[in-house]
C-alpha positions in Angstrom: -22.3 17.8 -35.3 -24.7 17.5 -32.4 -24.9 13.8 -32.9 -21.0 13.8 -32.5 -21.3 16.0 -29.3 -24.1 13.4 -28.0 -21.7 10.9 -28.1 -18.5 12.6 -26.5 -21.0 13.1 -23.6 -22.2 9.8 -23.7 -18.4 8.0 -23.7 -18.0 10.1 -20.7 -20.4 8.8 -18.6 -20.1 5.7 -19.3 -16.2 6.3 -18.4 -17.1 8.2 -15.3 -20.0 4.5 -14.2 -16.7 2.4 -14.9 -14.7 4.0 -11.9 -11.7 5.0 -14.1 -12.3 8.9 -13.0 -12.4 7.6 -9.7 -9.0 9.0 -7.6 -6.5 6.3 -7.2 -5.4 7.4 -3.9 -8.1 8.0 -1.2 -7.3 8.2 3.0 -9.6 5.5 3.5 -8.3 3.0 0.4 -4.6 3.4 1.9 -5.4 3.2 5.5 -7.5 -0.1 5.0 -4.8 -1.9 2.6 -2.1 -0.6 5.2 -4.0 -2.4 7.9 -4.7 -5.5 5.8 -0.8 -5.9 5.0 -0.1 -4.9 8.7 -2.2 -7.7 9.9 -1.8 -10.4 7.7 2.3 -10.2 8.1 1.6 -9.5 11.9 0.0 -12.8 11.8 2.0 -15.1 9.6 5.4 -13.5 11.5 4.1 -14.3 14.8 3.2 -17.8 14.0 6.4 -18.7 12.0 8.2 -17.9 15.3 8.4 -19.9 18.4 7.7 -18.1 21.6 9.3 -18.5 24.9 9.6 -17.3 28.3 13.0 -15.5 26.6 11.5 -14.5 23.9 7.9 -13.0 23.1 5.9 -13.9 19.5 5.5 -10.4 19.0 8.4 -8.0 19.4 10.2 -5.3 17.3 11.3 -7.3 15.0 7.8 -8.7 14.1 6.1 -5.2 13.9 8.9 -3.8 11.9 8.2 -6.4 9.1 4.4 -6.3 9.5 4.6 -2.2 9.3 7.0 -2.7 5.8 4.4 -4.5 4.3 1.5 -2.5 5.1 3.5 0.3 3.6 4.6 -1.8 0.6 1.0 -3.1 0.0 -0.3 0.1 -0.3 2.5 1.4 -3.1 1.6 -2.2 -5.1 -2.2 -1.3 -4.7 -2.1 2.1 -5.5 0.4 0.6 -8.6 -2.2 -2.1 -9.9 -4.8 0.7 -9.8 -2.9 2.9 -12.0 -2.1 0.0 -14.5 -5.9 -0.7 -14.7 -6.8 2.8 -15.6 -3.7 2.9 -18.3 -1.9 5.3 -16.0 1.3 4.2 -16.6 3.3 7.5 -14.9 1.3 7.3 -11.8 2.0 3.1 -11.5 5.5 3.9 -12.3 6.2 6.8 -9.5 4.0 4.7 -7.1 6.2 2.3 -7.4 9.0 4.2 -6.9 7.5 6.0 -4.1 6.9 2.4 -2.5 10.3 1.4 -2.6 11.6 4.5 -1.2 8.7 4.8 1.7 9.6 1.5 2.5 13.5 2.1 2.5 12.9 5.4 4.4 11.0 3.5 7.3 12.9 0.2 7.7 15.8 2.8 8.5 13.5 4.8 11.0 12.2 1.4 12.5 15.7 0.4 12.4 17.3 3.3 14.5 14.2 3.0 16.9 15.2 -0.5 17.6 18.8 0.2 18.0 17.8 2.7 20.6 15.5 0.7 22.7 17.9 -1.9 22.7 20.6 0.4 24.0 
């Protein structure tokens, strides 16, 4: 019996050294893979587009599209993470949450640049 109980505790901390206890969503994790998606569409948008006197590289348009990514990087993060750790629930509703964050905002960043066009 103890031998049993000796090797529960063991399987544990070897779970708990392989990160899987680790919390999928931390304030740090999400604000550094928003940035990352922020900055890498940022980029690629602005130099896909010419820019002109008219027309500047980086307008509403641009950050609107590098803010939806952030978001949606940080839903297919958070989602990969879940997968890993066999979390299928928490993938499946991060998913979900992703697509509906990122609906939810592109109609809020929408509105916003209907109204500073106006």
């Amino acid at each position: 019996m103890k031998k049993q109980r000796k090797n529960k505790l063991a399987n544990l901390t070897e779970h708990s050294k392989s990160g899987r206890n680790q919390p999928i969503f931390t304030l740090p994790g999400i604000a550094n893979d928003f940035v990352r998606g922020f900055v890498t569409t940022g980029t690629l948008a602005v130099l896909a587009r010419p820019g002109d006197a008219n027309r500047p590289r980086f307008d509403a348009t641009v950050f609107k599209h590098a803010t939806l990514a952030g978001a949606a990087l940080v839903a297919g993060v958070a989602a990969g993470k879940a997968v890993e750790r066999g979390n299928y629930l928490t993938a499946a509703l991060s998913a979900v949450g992703g697509v509906a964050g990122v609906y939810a905002l592109d109609r809020l960043l929408d509105q916003t640049i209907q109204q500073e066009g106006e």
